[in-house]
C-alpha positions, 0 to 999 in steps of 0.5 A: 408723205414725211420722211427724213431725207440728206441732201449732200454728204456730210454726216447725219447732220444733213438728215431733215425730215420734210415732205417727200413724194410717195414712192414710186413701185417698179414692176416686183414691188411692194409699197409698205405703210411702214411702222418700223425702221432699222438702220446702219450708223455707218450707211450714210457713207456707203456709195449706194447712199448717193449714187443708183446703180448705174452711179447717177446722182440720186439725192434726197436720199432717204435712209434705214433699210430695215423695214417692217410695216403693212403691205399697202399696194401691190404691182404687177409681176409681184407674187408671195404677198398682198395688200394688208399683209404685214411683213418685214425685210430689207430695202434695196441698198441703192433705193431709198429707205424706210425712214419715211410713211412708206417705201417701194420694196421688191416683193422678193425683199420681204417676208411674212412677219411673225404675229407674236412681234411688234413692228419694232421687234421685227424692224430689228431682226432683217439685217442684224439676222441675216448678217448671222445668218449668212455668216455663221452658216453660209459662209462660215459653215458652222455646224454642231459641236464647234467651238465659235467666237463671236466679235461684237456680241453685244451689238444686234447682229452680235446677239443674233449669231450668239443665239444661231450659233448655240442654238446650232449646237456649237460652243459660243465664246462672246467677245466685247466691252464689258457692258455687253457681258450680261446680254451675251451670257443671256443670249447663250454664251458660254464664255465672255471675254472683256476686249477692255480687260481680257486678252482675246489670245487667251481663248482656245483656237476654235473653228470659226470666228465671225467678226463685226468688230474689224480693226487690229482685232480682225488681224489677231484673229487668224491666229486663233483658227484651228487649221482649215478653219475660217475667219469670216468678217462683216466689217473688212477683208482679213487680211491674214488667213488662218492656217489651211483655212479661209478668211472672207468679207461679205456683204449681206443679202435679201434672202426671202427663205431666210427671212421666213426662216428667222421668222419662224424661230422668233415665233417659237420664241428661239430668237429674239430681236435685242433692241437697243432704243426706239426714236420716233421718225423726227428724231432720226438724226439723234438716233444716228448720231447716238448709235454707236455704243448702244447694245442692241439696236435702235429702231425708229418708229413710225 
């Protein structure tokens, strides 16, 4: 098959699309034709990257781990999901990707798609949306009537906690560059403040803050908790905890339900994948190296 592959580190200079064996399906798992991939700009220098889980070696490593495509072989032991089935989810942070003809992934990893989303859409919808997912509610535990900020509202997962949080019922307060206002005000934001010309101190004390942005903006934001609030982070540990309140990092994970759930809302057209740009398989290394800056997500398509 083709797939874009690095060979040592060094930055999305290394990645080279070339020919590379078909992937090899472990008990649990799925092969899925792919047709779409999402990514991360800073993935390629995560550990899981080079290195499996017991840290061996396991370059060429094939990036992306968003993946949406056609189910095109099934193994034993694997339950929810058949050949033909399109679907859509996350790949194992320590296997390859999805930036390839086809990827082995754990069944459990992946979810019916929605029929009124293209494969690009849906690419654009696993991390971004269980990152908000998990953030907002999981580990935020947003609930209705709230007041909420959202740091990086113009980035994909920055919409998608725009649109979870409103739609939750709480009151939205987006933050980011100013290119990023009009997407965050469609989304559902009731207020948008610009990081380049605003001061975010000015804002109300609210009851959560979800943040993608990190640096010295994550420290400031402690002070804008009301008391027994919580300051939760994709990005780093906080490290100042708001008042009585709870400051945390986390890392997202595979979740199936959650999947379906996020599914089902972009099939009532309640959520919506914001993508940002689409390159084509060999065009990969431009499309991480162009990454940052872009709103929205960009997506390769197979």
């Amino acid at each position: 098959m083709r797939a874009v592959r690095i060979h040592k580190r060094g930055g999305s200079d290394g990645l080279v699309l070339e020919d590379a064996p078909l992937p090899h399906a472990a008990t649990g798992d799925v092969v899925v034709e792919v047709r779409a991939a999402g990514f991360v700009p800073d993935e390629l220098e995560w550990p899981a990257t080079w290195v499996d889980r017991a840290g061996r070696d396991r370059t060429p490593s094939i990036p992306a781990h968003e993946v949406a495509g056609v189910v095109s072989e099934v193994r034993y032991g694997t339950s929810g999901l058949a050949v033909g089935d399109r679907v859509f989810g996350l790949t194992d942070w320590h296997r390859d990707g999805a930036a390839a003809e086809y990827v082995a992934v754990e069944a459990r990893n992946l979810a019916l798609m929605p029929e009124s989303l293209t494969y690009v859409q849906a690419a654009a919808l696993p991390l971004a949306g269980l990152t908000a997912w998990q953030g907002l509610f999981a580990h935020g535990g947003l609930k209705p009537g709230q007041r909420v900020v959202v740091h990086g509202a113009g980035g994909g997962t920055g919409v998608m906690a725009v649109q979870l949080a409103r739609e939750a019922g709480a009151e939205v307060i987006a933050t980011g560059r100013g290119r990023a206002a009009e997407v965050a005000m469609e989304m559902g934001a009731q207020t948008f403040v610009d990081l380049e010309r605003e001061r975010f101190e000015d804002v109300e004390a609210v009851d959560l803050v979800f943040d993608t942005i990190g640096g010295e903006l994550l420290e400031r934001s402690a002070a804008k908790v009301k008391p027994g609030g919580a300051l939760v982070s994709v990005t780093a540990p906080p490290p100042v905890r708001p008042e009585e309140g709870r400051a945390l990092f986390f890392i997202v994970e595979p979740n199936r339900d959650q999947l379906a759930e996020l599914g089902r809302r972009a099939e009532a057209g309640r959520l919506r994948p914001h993508v940002g740009a689409v390159h084509p398989l060999a065009e990969t290394k431009a499309a991480f190296q162009g990454k940052r800056g872009v709103p929205g997500k960009i997506v390769l398509e197979i």
